[in-house]
N, C-alpha and C positions, 0 to 999 in steps of 0.2 A: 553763549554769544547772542542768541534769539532772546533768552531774558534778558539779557542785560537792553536791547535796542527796542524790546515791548517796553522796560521801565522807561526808558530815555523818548518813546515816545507819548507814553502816560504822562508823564513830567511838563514836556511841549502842551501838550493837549492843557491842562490844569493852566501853566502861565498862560497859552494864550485867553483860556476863559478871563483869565483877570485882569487882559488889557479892556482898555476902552472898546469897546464894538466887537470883541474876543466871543463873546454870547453867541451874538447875532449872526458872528460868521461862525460857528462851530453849528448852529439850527441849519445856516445854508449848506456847507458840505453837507451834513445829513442828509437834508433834501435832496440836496443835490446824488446822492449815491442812492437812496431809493427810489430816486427815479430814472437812475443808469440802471438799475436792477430792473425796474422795471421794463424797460426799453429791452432791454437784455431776454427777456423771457418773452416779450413781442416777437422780436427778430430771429427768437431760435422756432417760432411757431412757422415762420413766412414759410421754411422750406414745407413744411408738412400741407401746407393749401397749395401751394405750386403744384405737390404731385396729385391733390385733389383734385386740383382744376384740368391737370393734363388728365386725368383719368375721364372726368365727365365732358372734356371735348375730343377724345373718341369713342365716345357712346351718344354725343349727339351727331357726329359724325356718321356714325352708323346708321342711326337710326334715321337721318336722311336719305343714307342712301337707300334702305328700307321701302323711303315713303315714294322714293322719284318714281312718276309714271312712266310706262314703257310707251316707246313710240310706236303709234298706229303703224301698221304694216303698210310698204308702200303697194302702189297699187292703182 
């Protein structure tokens, strides 16, 4: 079943190269799918800088409170 709708979309794919503008629009999906691919391996990165960033804003969290001067003793 799977060969047979791989040949039947082999087939699609070949006519439509042979219409008019069939070329041009078979280069665009291409593009068009390496650059969903692309986009695709951006957006699986985003989670991994999130936990990044929440890590290095409580270590500059800390390190504020590290720096805070104490209050002069009243008096």
């Amino acid at each position: 079943m799977i060969a047979r709708l791989a040949d039947r979309g082999e087939q699609t794919i070949a006519k439509l190269a042979e219409l008019p503008g069939g070329t041009k629009a078979l280069k665009a999906m291409n593009d068009l799918r390496a650059r969903v691919d692309e986009l695709g391996k951006k957006v699986r990165g985003i989670d991994e800088l999130e936990l990044r960033i929440a890590k290095l804003e409580k270590e500059v969290a800390s390190l504020k409170r590290a720096q805070k001067p104490k209050a002069p003793p009243a008096g």
